[in-house]
PyMOL Python script that loads the backbone (N, CA, C, O; Angstrom):
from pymol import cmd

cmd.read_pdbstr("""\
ATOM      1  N   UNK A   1      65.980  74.928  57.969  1.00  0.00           N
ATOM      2  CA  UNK A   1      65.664  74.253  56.719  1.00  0.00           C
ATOM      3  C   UNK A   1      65.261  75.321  55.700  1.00  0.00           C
ATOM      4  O   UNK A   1      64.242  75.965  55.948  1.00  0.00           O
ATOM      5  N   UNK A   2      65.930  75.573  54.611  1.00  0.00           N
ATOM      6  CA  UNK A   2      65.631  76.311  53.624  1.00  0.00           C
ATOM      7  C   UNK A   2      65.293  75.680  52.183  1.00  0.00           C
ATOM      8  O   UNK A   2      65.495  74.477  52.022  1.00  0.00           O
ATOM      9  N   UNK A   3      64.862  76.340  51.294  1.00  0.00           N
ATOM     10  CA  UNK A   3      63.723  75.642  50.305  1.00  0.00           C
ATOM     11  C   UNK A   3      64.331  75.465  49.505  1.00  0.00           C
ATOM     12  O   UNK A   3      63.649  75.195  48.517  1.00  0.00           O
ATOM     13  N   UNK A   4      66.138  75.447  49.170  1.00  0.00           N
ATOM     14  CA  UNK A   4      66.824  74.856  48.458  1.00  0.00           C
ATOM     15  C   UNK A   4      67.151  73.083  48.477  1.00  0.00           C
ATOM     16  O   UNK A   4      67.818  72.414  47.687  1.00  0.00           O
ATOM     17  N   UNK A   5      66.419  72.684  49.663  1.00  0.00           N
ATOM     18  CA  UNK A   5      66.072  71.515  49.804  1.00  0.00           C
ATOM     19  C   UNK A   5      65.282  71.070  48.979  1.00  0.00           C
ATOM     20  O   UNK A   5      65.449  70.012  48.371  1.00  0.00           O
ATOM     21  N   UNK A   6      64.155  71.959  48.836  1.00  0.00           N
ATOM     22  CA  UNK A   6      63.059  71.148  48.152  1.00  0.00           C
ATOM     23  C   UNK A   6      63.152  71.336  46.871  1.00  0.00           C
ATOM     24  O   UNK A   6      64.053  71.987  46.344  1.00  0.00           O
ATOM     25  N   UNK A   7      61.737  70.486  45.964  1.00  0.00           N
ATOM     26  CA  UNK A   7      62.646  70.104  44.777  1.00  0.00           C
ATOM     27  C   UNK A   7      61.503  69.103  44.020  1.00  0.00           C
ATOM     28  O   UNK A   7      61.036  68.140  44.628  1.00  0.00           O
ATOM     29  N   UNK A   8      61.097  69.434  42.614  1.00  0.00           N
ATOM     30  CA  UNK A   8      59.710  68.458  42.339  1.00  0.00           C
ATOM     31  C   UNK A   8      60.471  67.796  41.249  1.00  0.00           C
ATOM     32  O   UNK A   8      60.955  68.398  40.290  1.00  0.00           O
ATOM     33  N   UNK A   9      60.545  66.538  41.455  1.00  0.00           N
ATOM     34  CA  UNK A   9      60.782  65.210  40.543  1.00  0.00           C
ATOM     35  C   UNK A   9      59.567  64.647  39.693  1.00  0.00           C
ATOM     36  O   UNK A   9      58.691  63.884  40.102  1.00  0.00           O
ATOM     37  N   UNK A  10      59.716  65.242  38.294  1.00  0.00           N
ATOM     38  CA  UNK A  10      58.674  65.155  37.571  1.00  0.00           C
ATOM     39  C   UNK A  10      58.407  63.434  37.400  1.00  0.00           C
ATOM     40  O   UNK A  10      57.322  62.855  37.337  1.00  0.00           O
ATOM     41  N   UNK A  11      59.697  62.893  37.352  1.00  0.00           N
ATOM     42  CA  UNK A  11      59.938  61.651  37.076  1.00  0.00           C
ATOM     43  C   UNK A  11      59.221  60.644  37.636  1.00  0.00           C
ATOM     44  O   UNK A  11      58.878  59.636  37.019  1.00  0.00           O
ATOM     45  N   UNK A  12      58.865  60.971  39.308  1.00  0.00           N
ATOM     46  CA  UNK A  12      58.576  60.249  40.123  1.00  0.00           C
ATOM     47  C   UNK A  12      56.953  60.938  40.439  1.00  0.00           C
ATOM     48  O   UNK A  12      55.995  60.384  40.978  1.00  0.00           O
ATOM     49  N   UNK A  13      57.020  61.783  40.105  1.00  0.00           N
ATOM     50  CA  UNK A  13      55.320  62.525  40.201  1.00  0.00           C
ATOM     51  C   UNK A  13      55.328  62.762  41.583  1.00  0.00           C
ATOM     52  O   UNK A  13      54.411  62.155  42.138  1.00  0.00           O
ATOM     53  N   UNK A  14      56.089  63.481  42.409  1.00  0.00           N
ATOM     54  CA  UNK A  14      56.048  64.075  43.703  1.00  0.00           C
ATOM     55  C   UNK A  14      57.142  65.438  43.585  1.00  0.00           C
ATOM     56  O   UNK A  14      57.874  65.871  42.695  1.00  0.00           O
ATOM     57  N   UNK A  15      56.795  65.869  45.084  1.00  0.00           N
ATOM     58  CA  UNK A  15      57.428  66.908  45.609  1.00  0.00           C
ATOM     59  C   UNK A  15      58.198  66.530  46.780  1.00  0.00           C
ATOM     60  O   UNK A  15      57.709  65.871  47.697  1.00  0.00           O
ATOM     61  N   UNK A  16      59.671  67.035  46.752  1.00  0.00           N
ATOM     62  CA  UNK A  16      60.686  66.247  47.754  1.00  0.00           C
ATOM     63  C   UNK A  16      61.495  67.483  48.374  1.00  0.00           C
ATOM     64  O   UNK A  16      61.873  68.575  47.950  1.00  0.00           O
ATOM     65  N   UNK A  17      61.552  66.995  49.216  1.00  0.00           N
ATOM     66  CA  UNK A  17      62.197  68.095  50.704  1.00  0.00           C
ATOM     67  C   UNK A  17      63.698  66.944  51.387  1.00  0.00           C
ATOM     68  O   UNK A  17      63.436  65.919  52.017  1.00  0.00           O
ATOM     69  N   UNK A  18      64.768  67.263  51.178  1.00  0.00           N
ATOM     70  CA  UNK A  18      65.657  66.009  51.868  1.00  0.00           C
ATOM     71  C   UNK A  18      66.249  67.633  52.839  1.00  0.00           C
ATOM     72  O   UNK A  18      66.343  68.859  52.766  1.00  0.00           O
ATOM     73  N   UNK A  19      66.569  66.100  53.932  1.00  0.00           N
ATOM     74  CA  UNK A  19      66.948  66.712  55.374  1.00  0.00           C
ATOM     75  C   UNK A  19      67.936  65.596  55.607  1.00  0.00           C
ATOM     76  O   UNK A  19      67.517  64.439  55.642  1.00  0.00           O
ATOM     77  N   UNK A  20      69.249  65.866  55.773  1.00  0.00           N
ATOM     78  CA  UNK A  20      70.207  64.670  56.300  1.00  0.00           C
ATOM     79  C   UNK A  20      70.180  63.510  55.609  1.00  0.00           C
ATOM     80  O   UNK A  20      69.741  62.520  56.193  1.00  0.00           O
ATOM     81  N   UNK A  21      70.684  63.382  54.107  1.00  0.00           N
ATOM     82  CA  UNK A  21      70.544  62.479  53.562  1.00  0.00           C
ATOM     83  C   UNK A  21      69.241  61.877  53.434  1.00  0.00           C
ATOM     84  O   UNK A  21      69.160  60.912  52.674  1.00  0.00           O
ATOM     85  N   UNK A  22      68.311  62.228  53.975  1.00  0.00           N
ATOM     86  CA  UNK A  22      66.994  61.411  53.458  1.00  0.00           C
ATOM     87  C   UNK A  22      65.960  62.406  53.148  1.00  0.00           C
ATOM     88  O   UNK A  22      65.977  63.559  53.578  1.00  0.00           O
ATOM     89  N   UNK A  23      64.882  61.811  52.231  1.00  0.00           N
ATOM     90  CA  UNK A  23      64.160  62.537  51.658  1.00  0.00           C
ATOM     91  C   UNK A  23      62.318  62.038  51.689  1.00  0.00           C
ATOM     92  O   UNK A  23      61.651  61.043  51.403  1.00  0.00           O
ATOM     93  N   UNK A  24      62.141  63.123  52.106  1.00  0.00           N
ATOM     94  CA  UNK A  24      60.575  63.172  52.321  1.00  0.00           C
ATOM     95  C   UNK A  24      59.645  63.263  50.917  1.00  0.00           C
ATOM     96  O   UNK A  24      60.368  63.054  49.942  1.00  0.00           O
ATOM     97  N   UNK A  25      58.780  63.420  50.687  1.00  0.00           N
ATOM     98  CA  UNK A  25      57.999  63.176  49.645  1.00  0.00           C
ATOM     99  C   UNK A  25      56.733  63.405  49.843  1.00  0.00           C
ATOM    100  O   UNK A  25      56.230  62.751  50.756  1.00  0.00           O
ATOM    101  N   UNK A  26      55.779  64.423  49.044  1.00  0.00           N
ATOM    102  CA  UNK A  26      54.597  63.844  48.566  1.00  0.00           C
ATOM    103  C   UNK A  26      53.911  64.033  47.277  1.00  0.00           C
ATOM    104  O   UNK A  26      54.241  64.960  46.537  1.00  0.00           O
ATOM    105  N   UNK A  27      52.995  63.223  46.973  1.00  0.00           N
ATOM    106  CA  UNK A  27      53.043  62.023  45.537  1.00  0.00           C
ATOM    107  C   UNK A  27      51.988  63.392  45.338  1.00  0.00           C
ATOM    108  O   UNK A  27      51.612  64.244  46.143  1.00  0.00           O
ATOM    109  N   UNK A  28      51.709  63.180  43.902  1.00  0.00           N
ATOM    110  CA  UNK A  28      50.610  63.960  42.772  1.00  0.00           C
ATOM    111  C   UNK A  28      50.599  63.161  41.999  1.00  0.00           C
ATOM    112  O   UNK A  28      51.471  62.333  41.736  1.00  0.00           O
ATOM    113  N   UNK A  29      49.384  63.358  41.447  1.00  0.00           N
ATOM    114  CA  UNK A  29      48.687  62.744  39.953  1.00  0.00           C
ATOM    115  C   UNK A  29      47.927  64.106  39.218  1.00  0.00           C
ATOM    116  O   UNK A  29      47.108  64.801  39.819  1.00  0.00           O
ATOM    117  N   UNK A  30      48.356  64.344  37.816  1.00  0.00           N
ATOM    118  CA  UNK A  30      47.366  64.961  37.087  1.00  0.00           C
ATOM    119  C   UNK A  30      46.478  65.043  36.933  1.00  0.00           C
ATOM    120  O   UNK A  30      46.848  65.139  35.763  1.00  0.00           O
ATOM    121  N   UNK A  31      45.218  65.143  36.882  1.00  0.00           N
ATOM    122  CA  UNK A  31      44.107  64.796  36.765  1.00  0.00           C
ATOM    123  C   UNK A  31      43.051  65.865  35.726  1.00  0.00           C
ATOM    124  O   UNK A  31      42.521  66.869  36.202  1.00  0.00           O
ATOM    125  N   UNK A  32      42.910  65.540  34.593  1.00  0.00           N
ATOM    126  CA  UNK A  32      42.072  67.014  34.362  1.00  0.00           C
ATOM    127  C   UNK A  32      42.973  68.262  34.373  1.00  0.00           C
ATOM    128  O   UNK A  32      42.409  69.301  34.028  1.00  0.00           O
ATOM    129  N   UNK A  33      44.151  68.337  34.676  1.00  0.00           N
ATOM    130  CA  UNK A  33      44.651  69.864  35.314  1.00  0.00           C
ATOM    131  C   UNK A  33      44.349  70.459  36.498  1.00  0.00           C
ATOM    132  O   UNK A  33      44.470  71.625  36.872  1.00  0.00           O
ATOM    133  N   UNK A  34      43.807  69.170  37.202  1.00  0.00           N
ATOM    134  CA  UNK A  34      43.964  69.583  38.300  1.00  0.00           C
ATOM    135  C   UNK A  34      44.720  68.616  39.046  1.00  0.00           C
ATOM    136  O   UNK A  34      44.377  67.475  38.738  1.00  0.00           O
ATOM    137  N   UNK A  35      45.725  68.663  40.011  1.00  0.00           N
ATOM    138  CA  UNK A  35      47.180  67.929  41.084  1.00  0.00           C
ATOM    139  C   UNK A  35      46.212  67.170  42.051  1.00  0.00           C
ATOM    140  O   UNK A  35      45.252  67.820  42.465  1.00  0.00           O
ATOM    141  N   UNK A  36      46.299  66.352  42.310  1.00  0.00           N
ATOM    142  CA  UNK A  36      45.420  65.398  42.954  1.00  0.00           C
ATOM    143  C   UNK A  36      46.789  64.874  44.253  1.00  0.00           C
ATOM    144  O   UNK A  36      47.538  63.980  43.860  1.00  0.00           O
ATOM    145  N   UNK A  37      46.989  65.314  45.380  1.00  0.00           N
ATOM    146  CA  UNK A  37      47.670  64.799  46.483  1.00  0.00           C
ATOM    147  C   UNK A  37      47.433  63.818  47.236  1.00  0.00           C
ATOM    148  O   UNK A  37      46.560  64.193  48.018  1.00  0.00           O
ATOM    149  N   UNK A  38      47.829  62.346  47.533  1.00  0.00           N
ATOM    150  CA  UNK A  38      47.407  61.261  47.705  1.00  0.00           C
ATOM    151  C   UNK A  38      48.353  61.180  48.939  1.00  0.00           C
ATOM    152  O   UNK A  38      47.873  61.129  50.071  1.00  0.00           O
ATOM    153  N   UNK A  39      49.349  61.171  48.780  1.00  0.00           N
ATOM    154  CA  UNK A  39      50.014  60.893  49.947  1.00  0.00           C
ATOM    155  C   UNK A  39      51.307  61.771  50.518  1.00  0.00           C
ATOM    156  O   UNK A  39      51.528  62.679  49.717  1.00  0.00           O
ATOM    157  N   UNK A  40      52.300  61.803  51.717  1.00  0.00           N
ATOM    158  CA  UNK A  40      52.739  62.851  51.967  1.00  0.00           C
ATOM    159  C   UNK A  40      53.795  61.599  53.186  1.00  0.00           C
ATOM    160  O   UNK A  40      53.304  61.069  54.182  1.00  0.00           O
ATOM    161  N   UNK A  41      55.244  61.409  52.713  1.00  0.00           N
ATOM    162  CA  UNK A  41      55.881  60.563  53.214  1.00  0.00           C
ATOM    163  C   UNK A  41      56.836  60.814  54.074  1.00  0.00           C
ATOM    164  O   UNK A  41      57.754  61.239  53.373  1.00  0.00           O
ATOM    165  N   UNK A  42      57.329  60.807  55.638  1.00  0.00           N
ATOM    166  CA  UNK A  42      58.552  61.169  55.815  1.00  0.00           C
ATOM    167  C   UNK A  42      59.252  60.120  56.853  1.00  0.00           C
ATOM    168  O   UNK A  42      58.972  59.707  57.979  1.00  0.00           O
ATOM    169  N   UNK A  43      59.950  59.970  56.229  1.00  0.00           N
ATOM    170  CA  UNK A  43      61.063  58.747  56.950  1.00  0.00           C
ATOM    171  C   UNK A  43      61.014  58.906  58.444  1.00  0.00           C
ATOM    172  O   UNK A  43      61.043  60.024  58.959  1.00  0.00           O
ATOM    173  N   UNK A  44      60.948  57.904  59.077  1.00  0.00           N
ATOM    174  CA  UNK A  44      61.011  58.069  60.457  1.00  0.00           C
ATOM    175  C   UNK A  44      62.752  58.882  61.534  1.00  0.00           C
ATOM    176  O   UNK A  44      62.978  59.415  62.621  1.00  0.00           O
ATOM    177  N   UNK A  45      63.482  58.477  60.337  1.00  0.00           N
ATOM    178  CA  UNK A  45      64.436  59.193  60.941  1.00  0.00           C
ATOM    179  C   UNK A  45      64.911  60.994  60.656  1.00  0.00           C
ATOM    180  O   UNK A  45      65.985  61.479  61.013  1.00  0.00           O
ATOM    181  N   UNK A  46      63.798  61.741  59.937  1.00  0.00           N
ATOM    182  CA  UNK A  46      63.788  63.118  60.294  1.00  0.00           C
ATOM    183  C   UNK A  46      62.171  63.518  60.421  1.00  0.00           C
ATOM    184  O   UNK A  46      61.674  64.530  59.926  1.00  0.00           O
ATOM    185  N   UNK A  47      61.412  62.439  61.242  1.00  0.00           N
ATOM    186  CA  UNK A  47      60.164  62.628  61.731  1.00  0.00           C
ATOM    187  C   UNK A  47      60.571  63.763  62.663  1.00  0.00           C
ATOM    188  O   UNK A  47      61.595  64.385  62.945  1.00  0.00           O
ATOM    189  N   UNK A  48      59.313  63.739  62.999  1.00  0.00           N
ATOM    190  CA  UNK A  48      59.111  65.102  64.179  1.00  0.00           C
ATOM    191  C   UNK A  48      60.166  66.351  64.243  1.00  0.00           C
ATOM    192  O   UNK A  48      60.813  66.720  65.223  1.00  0.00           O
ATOM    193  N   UNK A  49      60.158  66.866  62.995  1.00  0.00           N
ATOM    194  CA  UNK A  49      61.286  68.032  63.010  1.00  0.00           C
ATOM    195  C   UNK A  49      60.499  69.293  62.511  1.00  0.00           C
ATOM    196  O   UNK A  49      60.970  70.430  62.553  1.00  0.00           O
ATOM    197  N   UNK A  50      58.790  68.863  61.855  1.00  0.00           N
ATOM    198  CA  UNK A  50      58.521  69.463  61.027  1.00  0.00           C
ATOM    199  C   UNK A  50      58.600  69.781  59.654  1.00  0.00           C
ATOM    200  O   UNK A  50      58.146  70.715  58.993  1.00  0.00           O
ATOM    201  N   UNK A  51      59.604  68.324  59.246  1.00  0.00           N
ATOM    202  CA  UNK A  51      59.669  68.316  58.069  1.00  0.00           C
ATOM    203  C   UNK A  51      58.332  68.081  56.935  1.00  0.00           C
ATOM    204  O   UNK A  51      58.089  68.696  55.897  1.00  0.00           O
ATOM    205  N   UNK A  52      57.687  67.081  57.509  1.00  0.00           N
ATOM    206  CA  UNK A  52      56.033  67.052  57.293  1.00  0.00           C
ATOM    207  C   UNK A  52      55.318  68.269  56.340  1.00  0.00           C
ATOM    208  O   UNK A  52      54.996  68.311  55.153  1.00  0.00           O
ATOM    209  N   UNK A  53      55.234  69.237  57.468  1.00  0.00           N
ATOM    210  CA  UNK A  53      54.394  70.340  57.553  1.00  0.00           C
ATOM    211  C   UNK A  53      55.228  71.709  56.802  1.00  0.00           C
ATOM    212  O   UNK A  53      54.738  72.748  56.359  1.00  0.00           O
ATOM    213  N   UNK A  54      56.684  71.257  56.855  1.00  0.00           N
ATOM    214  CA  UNK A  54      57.684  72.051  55.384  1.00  0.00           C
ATOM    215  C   UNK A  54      56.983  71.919  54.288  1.00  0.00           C
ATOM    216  O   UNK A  54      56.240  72.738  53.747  1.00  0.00           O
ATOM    217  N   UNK A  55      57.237  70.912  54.003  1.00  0.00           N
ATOM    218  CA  UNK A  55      57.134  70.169  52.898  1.00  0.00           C
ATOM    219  C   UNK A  55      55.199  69.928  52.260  1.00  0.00           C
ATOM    220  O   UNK A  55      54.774  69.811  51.110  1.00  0.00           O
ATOM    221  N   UNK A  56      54.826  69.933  52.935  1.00  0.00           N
ATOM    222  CA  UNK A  56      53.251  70.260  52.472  1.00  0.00           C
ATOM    223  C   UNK A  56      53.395  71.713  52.353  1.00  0.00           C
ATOM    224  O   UNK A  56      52.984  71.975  51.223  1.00  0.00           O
ATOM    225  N   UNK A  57      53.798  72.887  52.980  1.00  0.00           N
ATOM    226  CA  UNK A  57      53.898  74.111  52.836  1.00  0.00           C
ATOM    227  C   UNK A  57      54.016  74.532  51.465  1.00  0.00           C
ATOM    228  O   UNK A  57      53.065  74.953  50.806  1.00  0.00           O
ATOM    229  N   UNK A  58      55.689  74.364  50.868  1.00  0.00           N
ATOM    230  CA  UNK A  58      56.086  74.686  50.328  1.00  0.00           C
ATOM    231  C   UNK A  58      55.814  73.703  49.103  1.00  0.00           C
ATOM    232  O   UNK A  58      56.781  73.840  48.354  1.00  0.00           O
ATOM    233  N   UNK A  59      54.820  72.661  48.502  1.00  0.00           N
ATOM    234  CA  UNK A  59      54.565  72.172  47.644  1.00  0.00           C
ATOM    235  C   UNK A  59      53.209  73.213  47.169  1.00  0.00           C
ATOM    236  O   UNK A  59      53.041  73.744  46.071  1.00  0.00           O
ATOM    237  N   UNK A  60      52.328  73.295  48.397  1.00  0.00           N
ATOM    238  CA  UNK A  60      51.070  74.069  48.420  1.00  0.00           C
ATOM    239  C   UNK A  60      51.212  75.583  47.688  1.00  0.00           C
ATOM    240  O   UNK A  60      50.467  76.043  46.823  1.00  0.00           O
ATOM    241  N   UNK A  61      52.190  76.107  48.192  1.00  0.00           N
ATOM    242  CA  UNK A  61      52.445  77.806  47.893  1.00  0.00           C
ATOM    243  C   UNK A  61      52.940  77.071  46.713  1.00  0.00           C
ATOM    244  O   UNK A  61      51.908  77.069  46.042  1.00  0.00           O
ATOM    245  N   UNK A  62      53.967  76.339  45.882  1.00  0.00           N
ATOM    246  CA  UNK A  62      54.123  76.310  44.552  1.00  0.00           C
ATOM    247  C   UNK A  62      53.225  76.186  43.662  1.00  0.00           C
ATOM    248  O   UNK A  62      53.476  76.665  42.557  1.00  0.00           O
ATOM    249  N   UNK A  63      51.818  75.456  43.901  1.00  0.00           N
ATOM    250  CA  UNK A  63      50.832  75.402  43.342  1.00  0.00           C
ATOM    251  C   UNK A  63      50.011  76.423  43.363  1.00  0.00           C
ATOM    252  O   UNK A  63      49.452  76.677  42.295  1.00  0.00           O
ATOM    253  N   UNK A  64      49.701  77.295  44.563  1.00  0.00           N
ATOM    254  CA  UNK A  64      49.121  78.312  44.083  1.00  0.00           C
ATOM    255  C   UNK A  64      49.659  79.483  43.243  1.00  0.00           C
ATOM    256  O   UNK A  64      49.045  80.110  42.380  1.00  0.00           O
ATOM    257  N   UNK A  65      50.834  79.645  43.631  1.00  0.00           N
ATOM    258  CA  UNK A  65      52.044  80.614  43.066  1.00  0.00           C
ATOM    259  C   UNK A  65      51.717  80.898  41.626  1.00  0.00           C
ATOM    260  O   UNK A  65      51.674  82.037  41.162  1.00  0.00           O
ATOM    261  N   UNK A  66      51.422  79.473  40.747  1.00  0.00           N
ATOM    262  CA  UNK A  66      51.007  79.171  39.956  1.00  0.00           C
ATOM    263  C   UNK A  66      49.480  79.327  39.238  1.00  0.00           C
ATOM    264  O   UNK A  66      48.983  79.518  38.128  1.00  0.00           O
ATOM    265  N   UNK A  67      49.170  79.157  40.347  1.00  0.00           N
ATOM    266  CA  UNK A  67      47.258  78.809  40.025  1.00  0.00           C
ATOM    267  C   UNK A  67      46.761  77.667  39.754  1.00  0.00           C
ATOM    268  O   UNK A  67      45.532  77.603  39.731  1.00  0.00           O
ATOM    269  N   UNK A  68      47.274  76.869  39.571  1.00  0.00           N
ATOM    270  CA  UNK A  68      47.511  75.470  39.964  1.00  0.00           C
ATOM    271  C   UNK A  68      46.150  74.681  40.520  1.00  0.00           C
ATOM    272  O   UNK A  68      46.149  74.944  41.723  1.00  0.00           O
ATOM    273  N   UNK A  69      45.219  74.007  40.291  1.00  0.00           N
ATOM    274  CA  UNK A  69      44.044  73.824  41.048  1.00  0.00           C
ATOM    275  C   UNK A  69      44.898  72.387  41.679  1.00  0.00           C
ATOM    276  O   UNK A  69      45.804  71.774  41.115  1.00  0.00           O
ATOM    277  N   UNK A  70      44.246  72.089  43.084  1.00  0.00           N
ATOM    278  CA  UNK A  70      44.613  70.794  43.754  1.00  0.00           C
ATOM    279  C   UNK A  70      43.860  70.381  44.479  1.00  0.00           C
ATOM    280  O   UNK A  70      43.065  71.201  44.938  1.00  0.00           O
ATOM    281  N   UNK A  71      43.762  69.183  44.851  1.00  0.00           N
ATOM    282  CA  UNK A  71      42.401  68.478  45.579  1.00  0.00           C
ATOM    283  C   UNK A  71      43.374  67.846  46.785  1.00  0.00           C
ATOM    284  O   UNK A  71      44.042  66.912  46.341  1.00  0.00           O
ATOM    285  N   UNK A  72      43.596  68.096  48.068  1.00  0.00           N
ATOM    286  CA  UNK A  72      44.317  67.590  49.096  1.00  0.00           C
ATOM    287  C   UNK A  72      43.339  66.343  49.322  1.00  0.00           C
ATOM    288  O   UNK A  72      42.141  66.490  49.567  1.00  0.00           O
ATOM    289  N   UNK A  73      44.168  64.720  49.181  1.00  0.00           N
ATOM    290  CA  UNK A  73      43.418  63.439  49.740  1.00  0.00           C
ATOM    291  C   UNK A  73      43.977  63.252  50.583  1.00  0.00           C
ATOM    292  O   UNK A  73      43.189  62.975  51.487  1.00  0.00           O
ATOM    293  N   UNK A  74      45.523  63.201  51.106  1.00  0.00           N
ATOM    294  CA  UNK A  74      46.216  62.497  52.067  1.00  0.00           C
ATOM    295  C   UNK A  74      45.800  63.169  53.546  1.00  0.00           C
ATOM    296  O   UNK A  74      46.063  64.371  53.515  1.00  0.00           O
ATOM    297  N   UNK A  75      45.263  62.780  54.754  1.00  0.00           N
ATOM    298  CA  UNK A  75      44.796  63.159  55.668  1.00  0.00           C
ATOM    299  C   UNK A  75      45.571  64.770  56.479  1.00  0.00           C
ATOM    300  O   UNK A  75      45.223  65.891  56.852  1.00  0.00           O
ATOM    301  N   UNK A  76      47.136  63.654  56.371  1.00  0.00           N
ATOM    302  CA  UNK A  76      47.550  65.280  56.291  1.00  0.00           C
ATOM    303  C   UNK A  76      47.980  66.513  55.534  1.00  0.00           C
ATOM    304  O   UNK A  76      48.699  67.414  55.964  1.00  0.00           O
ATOM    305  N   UNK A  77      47.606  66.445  54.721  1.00  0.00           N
ATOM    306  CA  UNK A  77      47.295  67.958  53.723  1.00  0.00           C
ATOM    307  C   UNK A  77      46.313  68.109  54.100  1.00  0.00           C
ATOM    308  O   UNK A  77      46.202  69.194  54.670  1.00  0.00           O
ATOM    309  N   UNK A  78      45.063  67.269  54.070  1.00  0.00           N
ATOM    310  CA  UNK A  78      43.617  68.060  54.644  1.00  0.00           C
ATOM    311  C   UNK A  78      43.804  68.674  55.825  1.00  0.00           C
ATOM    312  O   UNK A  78      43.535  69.875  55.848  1.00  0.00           O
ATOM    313  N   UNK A  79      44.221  68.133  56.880  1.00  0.00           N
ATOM    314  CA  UNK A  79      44.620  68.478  58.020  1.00  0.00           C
ATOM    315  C   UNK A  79      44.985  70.215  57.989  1.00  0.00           C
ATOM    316  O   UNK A  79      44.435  71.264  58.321  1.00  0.00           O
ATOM    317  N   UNK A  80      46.371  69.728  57.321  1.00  0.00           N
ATOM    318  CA  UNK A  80      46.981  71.568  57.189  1.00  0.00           C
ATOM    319  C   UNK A  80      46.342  72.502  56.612  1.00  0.00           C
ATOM    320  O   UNK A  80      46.345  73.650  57.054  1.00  0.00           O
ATOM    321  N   UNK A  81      45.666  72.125  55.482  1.00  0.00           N
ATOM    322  CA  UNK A  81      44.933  72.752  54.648  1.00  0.00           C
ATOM    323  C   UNK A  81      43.777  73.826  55.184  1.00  0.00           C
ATOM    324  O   UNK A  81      43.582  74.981  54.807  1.00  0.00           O
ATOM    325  N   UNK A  82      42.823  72.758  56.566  1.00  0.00           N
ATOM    326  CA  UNK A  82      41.716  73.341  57.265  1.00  0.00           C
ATOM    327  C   UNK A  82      42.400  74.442  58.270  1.00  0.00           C
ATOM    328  O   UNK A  82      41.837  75.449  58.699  1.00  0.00           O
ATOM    329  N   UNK A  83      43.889  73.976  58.577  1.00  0.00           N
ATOM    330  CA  UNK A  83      44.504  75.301  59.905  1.00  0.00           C
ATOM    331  C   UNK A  83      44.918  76.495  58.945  1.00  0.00           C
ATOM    332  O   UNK A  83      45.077  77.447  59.709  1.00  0.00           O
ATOM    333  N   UNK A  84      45.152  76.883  57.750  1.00  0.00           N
ATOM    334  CA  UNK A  84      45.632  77.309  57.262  1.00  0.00           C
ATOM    335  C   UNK A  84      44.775  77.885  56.088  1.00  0.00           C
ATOM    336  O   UNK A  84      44.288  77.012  55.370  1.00  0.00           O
ATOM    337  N   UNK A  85      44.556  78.889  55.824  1.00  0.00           N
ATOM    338  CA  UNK A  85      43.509  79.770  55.106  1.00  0.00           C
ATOM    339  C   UNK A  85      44.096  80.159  53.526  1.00  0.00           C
ATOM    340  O   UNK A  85      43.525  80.098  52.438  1.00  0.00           O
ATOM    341  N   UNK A  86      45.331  80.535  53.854  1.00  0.00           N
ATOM    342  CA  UNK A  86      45.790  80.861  51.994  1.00  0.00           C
ATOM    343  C   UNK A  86      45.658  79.891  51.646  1.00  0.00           C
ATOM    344  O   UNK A  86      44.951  79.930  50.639  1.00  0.00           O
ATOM    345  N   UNK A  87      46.141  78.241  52.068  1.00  0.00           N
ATOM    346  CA  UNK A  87      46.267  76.895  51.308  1.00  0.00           C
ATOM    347  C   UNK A  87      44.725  76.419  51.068  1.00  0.00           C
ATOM    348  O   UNK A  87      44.803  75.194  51.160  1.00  0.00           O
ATOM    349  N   UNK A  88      43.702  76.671  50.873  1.00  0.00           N
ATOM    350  CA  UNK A  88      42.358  76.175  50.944  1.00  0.00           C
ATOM    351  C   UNK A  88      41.876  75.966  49.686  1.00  0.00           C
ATOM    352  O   UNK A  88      41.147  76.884  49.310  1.00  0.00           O
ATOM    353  N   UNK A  89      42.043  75.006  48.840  1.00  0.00           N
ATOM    354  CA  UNK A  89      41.838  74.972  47.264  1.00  0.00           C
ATOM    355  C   UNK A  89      40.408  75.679  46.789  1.00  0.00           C
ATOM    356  O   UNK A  89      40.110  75.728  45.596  1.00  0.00           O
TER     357      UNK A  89
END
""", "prot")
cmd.dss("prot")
cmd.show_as("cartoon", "prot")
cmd.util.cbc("prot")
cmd.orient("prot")
């Protein structure tokens, strides 16, 4: 899986990763200037591939890349967030 997959749809206020015709997602809200992550979606039919944990990756490094401040709510961004030391807002 390479990061020409992924892909932020301003339209829809998320960040999207598609794998085999379907597409994963997770949602943001502005807030202040700071990205507020609520939820983090992936279809059951390219579950367990790691698409998940792509896709929180590579939304995370775009935001910091940036400087980007973000508040992880959805359980799993917190999740990744605590195994993972560069992603730690």
């Amino acid at each position: 899986m390479n990061t020409k997959n992924f892909r932020i749809n301003k339209e829809k206020h998320r960040f999207e990763l598609e794998l085999s015709g379907n597409i994963a997602f997770l949602t943001y809200q502005v807030v202040d200037e700071v990205w507020h992550l609520p939820h983090t979606i992936v279809p059951k039919e390219i579950g367990g591939k790691g698409v998940g944990t792509r896709l929180v990756k590579q939304s995370l490094d775009y935001l910091i890349d940036r400087n980007i401040k973000y508040i992880p709510i959805c359980s799993f961004i917190v999740s990744f967030v605590a195994k993972h030391q560069k992603h730690k807002s």
